[in-house]
N, C-alpha and C positions, 0 to 999 in steps of 0.2 A: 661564712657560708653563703649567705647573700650576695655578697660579690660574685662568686662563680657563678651563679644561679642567673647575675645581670651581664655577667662579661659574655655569655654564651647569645649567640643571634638566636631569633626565635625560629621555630620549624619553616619549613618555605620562604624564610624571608633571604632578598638577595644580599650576596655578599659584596663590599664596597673592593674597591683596585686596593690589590697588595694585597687582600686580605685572604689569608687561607684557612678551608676549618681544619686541615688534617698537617704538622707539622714538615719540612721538608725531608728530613730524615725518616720518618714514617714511610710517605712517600717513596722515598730512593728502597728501603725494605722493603717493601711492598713491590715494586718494581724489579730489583734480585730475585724475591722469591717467585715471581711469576718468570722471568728468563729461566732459573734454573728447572723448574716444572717445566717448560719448554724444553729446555736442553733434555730431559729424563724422558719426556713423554716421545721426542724424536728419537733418542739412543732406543727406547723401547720399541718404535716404530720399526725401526730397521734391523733390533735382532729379532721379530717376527717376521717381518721380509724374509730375514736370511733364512731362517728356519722354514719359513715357508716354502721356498726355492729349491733348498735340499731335500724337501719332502718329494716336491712334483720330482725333479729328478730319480727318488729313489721309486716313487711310483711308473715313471717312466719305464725304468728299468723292469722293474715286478709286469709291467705288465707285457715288454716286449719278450719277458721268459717266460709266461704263461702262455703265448702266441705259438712260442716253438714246442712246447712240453709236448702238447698230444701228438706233435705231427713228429716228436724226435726220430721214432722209427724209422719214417720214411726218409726223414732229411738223411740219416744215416747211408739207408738205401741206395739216396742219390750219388752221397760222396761215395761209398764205395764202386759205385757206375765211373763215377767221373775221374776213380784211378785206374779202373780199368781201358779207358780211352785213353789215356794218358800213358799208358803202357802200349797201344795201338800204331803199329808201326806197317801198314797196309797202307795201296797206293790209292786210296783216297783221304788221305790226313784233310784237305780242306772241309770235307764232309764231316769228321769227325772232329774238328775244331767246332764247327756252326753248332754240334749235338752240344760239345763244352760249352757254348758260348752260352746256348739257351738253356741248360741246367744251371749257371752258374748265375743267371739273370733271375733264372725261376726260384732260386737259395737268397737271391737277394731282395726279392721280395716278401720273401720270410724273414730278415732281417738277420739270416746266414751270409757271413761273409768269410774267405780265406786268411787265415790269418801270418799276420807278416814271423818270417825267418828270421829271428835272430843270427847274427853272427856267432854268435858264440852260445854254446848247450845250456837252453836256461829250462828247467825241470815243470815251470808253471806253464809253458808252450811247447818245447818238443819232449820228444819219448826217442831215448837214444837207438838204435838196431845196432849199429856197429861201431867198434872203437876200433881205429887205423892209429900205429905208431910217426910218428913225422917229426925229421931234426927240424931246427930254426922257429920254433912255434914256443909260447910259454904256456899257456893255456887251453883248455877243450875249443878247439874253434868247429863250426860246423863245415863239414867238405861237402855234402851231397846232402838231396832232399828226397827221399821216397817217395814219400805221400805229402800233401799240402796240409798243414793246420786249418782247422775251423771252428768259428766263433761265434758267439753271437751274444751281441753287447759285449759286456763283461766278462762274460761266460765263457771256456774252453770247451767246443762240442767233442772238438777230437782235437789231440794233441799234433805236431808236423812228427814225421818218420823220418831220420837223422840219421846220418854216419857222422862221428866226429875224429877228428886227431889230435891226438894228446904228444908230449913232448914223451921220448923214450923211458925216463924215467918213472912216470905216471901209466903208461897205458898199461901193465899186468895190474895194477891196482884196482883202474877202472874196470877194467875186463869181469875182474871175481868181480866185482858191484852189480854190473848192468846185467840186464835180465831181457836178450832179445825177442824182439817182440812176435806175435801169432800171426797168421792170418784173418783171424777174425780180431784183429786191432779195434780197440774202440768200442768194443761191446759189453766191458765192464761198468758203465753208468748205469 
């Protein structure tokens, strides 16, 4: 028991070359276990990032649909204005393009924008009016656009107004399905 008690240097005293008080393999453990704390404390770092990220995003989002909620009415309004111009077949159409141009700038500063046509009838963006029969086709392709779809964000404000055609053997099926649409389109939200 004296021996260990004399093999140990005394507190504060220096250590001579070569001499280590803490064994090499302590060491090299002691060294793993701090990389891997590393290695965990950065995995951790970055799935708080990422969670963080999709957070702002989905805030993003909540808050560009809070922006449109109260004014939906009116946005409404608009677009029904801007299918009426669009229907507008008088001889000053340059006149009433400038009116589209600045309603459609004015929706877009509300973070309304038109939303793109599908090729083909997909039910989360358009709202079918009409099914046309048509040889050499396999599927619902869209043939004509009524009215323009509108969006905002994520969001469908109003769906696009469609005629589609189906291959002959589909379209009475479709037909008993669809349910053409009103004139007051877009007023059930």
């Amino acid at each position: 028991m004296a021996t260990d008690e004399t093999s140990k240097p005394p507190e504060g005293a220096a250590l001579s070359v070569g001499e280590s008080p803490l064994p090499i393999e302590e060491l090299a453990a002691g060294v793993a276990g701090l990389e891997d704390l590393f290695r965990r404390r950065l995995l951790d770092d970055r799935d708080k990032r990422r969670a963080f990220d999709e957070m702002y995003v989905r805030l993003e989002r909540a808050e560009a649909a809070m922006t449109v909620q109260p004014a939906l009415p009116l946005i409404r309004d608009v677009i029904a204005v801007l299918d009426r111009i669009e229907q507008y077949e008088g001889p000053d159409g340059d006149f009433a393009q400038s009116v589209t141009d600045e309603l459609l700038e004015a929706l877009q500063r509300q973070g309304v924008s038109q939303a793109a046509t599908p090729a083909t009838a997909d039910p989360k963006v358009t709202e079918i009016y009409e099914v046309v029969s048509r040889e050499n086709i396999t599927g619902p392709v869209v043939v004509a656009v009524h009215h323009h779809g509108y969006r905002n964000v994520d969001r469908i404000i109003r769906p696009a107004l469609v005629s589609v055609a189906v291959p002959p053997s589909a379209a009475e099926t479709v037909a008993d399905t669809t349910v053409a649409a009103v004139d007051s389109f877009g007023d059930g939200e």
